[in-house]
C-alpha positions, -999 to 999 in steps of 0.1 A, spaced: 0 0 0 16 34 -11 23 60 14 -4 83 -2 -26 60 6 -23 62 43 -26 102 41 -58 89 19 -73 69 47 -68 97 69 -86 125 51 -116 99 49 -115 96 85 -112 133 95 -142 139 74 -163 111 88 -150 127 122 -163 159 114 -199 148 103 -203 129 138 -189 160 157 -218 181 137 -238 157 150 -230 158 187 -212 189 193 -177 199 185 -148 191 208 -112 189 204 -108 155 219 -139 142 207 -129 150 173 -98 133 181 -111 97 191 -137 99 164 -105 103 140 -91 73 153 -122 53 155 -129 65 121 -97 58 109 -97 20 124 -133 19 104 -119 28 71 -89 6 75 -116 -25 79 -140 -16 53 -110 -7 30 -96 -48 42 -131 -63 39 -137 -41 3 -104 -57 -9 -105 -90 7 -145 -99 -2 -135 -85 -38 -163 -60 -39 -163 -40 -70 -152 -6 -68 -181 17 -73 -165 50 -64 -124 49 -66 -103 73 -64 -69 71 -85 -42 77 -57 -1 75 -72 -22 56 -102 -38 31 -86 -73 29 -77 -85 38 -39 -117 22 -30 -132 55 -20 -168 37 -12 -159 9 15 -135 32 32 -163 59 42 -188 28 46 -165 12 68 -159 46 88 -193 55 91 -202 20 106 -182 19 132 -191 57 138 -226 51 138 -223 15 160 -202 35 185 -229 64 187 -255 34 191 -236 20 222 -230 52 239 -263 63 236 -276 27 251 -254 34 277 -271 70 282 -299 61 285 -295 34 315 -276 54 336 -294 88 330 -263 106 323 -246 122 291 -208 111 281 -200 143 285 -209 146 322 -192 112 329 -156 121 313 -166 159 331 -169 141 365 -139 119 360 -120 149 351 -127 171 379 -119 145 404 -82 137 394 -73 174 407 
């Protein structure tokens, strides 16, 4: 896999990040672990794209090979979505946000 690639699976990441952070509000370090979980998603739907030999439906041509644009962004957004699915499971047993969990846990290490 070429270098450009990597930069490649990045950008697709950072954008899925920033659609979920429009979503639930903009912070630094959720945009952060949405990146990374983002970018773990379009590593696996890039590997499953590649490995079930799904046909590419929207490539991108990166150093002249093609880029499976479409299972990148799939595979980001469903690990995105099935992340904001548990959370909000999670939300709703204990009563309490994410926010004002990591808040809590924050202001007690001081």
């Amino acid at each position: 896999m070429p270098f450009a690639w990597y930069i490649t699976l990045l950008l697709v990441a950072a954008a899925c990040a920033i659609g979920d952070q429009i979503m639930r509000g903009f912070t630094r370090r959720g945009f952060l672990a949405a990146t990374a979980v983002a970018l773990f998603g379009t590593i696996m739907g890039w590997a499953l794209g590649v490995g079930m030999s799904l046909p590419e439906i929207v490539s991108l041509r990166v150093e002249g090979q093609p880029f499976p644009l479409l299972w990148t962004f799939l595979g980001a957004l469903t690990l995105l979505g099935a992340l904001d699915f548990v959370e909000k499971r999670s939300r709703r047993k204990s009563g309490r946000d994410m926010r004002a969990i990591l808040s809590d846990a924050s202001s007690t290490r001081r």
